[in-house]
C-alpha positions as CSV (number, residue, x, y, z in Angstrom):
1,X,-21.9,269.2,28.6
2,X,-21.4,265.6,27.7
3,X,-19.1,264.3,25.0
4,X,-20.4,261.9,22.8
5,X,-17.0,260.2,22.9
6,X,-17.9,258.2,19.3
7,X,-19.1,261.5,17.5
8,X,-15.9,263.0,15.6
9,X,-17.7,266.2,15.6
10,X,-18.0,266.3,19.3
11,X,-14.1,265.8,19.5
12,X,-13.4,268.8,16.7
13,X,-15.4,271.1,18.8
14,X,-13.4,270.1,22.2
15,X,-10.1,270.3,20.0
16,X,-11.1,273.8,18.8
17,X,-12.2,275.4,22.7
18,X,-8.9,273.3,24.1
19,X,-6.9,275.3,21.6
20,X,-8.7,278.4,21.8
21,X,-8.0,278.6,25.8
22,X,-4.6,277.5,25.1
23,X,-3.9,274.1,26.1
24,X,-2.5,273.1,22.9
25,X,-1.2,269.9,24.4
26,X,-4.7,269.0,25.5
27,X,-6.4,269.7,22.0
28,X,-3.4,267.7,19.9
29,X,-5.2,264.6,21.1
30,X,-8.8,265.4,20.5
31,X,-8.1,266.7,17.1
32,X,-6.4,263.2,16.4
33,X,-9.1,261.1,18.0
34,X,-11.5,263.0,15.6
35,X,-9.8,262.5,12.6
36,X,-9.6,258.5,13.4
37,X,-13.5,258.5,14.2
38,X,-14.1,260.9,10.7
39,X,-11.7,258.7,8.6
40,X,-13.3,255.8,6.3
41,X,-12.2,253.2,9.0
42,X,-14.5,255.3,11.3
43,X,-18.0,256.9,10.4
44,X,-16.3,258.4,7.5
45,X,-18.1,261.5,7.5
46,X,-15.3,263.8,4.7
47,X,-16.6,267.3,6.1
48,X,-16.0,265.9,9.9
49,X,-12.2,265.0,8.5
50,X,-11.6,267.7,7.1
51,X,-12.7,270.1,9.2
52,X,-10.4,267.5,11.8
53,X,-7.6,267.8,10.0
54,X,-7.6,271.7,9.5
55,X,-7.6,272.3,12.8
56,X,-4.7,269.7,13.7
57,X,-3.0,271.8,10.7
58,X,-3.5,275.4,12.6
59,X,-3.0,273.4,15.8
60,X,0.0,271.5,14.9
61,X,1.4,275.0,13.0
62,X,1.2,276.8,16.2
63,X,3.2,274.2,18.0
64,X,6.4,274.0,15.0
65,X,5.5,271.1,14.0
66,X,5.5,272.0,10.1
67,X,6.3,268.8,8.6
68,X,3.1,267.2,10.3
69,X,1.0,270.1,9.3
70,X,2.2,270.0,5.9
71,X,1.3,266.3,5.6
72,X,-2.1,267.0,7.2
73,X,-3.0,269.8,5.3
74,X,-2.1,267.8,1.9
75,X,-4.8,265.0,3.1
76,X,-7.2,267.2,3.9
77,X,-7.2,269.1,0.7
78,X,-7.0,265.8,-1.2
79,X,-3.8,267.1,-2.6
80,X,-1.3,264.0,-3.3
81,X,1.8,263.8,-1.4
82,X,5.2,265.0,-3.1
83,X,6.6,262.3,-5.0
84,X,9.4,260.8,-3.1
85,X,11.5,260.0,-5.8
86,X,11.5,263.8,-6.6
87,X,14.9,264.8,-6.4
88,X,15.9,268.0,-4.4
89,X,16.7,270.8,-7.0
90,X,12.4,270.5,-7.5
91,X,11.1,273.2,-4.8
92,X,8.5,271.7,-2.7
93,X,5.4,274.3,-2.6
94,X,3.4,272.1,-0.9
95,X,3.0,273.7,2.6
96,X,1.8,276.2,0.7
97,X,-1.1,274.7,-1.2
98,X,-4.7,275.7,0.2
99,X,-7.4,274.0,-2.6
100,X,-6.6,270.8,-4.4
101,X,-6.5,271.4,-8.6
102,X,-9.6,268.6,-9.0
């Protein structure tokens, strides 16, 4: 099997079998590489990101790393991002968001 190294989708499906045989480490950077080919810079393909950056978001989820899963999850979903200037007595819900209200 060859990779068509400028094909996003070629890099979500190597993301998704790296993770599936475990070697989370391996598939962090073809998930990434896949979401900088899908993104408008790149071919721009929006199913290609998103699909991308759901499974950095599962990916990055089963590493800890809930702050950059949270952030990923919100672009993918087209969600905006919590308003900084939101002070912290508002309860942030957004790691828990899964469809965006548009």
């Amino acid at each position: 099997i060859v990779l068509q190294t400028n094909h996003a989708g070629s890099w979500v499906v190597k993301g998704r079998l790296l993770s599936e045989l475990g070697r989370k480490e391996e598939a962090l950077p073809a998930y990434s590489t896949a979401v900088h080919l899908a993104s408008p810079s790149g071919s721009g393909d929006g199913m290609v990101l998103k699909d991308a950056l759901l499974g950095r978001v599962r990916l990055l989820h089963g590493l800890g790393r809930e702050q950059e899963a949270a952030a990923d999850n919100l672009r993918a979903l087209r969600i905006p991002a919590r308003d900084p200037a939101a002070t912290p007595n508002f309860i942030d819900l957004s790691s828990y968001y899964n469809a965006s209200l548009k």
